[in-house]
C-alpha positions as CSV (number, residue, x, y, z in Angstrom):
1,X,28.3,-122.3,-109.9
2,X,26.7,-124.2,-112.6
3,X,24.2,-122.7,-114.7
4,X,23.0,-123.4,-118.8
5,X,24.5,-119.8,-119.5
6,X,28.2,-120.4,-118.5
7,X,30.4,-121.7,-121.1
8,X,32.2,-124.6,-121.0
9,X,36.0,-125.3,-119.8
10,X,37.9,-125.3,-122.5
11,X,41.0,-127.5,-123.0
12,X,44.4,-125.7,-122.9
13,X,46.4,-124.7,-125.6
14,X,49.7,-127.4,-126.1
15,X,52.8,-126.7,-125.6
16,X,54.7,-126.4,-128.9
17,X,57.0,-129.2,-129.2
18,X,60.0,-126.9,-130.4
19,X,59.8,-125.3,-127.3
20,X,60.7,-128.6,-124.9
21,X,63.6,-128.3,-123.6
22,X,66.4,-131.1,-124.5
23,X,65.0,-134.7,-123.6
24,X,61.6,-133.9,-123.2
25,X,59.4,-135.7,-125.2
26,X,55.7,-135.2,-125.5
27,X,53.0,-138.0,-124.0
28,X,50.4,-139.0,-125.8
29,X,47.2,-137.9,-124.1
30,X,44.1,-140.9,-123.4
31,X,40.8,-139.9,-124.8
32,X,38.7,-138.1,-122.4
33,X,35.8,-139.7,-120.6
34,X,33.9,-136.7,-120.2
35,X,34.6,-133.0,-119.8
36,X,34.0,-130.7,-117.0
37,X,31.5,-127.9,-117.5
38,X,31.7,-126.2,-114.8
39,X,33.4,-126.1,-111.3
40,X,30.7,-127.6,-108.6
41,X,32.7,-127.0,-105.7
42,X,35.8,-126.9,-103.6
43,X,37.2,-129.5,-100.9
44,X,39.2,-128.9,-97.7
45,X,39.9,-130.0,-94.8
46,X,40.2,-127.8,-91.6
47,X,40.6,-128.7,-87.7
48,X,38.0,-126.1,-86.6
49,X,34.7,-126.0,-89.0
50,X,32.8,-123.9,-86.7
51,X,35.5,-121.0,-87.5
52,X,35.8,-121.8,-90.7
53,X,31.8,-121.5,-91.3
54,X,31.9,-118.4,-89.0
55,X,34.5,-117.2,-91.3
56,X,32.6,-118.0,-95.0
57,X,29.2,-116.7,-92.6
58,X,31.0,-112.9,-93.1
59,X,31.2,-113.1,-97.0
60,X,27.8,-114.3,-97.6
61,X,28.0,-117.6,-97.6
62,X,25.0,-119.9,-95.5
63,X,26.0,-123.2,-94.2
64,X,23.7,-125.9,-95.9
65,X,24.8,-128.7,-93.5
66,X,27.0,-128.6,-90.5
67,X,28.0,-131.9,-87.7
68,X,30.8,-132.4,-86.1
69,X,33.0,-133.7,-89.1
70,X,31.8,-132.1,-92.2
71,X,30.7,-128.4,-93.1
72,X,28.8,-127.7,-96.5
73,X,28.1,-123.6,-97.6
74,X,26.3,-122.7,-100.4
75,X,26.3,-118.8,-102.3
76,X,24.0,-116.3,-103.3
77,X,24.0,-118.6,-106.8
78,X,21.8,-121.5,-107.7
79,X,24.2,-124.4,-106.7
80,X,23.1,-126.3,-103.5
81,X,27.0,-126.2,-102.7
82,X,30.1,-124.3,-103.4
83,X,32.4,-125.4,-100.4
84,X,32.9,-128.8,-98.6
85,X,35.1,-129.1,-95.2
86,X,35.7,-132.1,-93.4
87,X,37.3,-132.2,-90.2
88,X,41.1,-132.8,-90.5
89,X,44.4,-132.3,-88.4
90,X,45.6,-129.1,-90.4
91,X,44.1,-126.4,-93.0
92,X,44.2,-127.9,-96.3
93,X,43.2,-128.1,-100.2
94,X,41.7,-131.1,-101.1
95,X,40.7,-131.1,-104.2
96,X,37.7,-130.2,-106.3
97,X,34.5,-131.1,-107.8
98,X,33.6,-130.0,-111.8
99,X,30.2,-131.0,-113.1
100,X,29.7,-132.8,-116.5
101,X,26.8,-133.5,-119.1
102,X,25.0,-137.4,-119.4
């Protein structure tokens, strides 16, 4: 999902401060490490990763790594990896992965 020709994530507009509701006030935001470029890949967890690698096999996706605890799938892009599962009690988002410059 990364390439040079994709443009960056760009920061959301704020809020306008006349539009808080009564006793909201605005936080003051820390300086940013760095900043995402691009989304690497998503994170979940799922209790059967031979279905869920059957199931991403019928949209194209090819499974770059698969054990018994983890599953990782890759595209028809560039990126080595678009989707990592890990073995888990119940179908779930875990998070996700952005790639960032130096």
């Amino acid at each position: 999902m990364s390439g040079s020709n994709r443009a960056p994530l760009r920061t959301p507009q704020a809020y306008p401060e006349h539009a808080l509701p009564p006793g909201v006030l605005k936080l003051p935001r820390p300086a940013a490490l760095v900043k995402a470029q691009a989304l690497a890949f998503l994170m979940f967890e799922k209790p059967d990763l031979d279905a869920a690698a059957t199931f991403l096999a019928d949209f194209g996706m090819q499974a770059v790594a698969h054990d018994d605890g983890r599953l990782l799938m890759r595209g028809a892009g560039p990126a080595p990896c678009i989707y990592l599962a890990r073995r888990g009690a119940r179908s779930r988002y875990v998070g996700a992965a952005f790639s960032v410059d130096g």
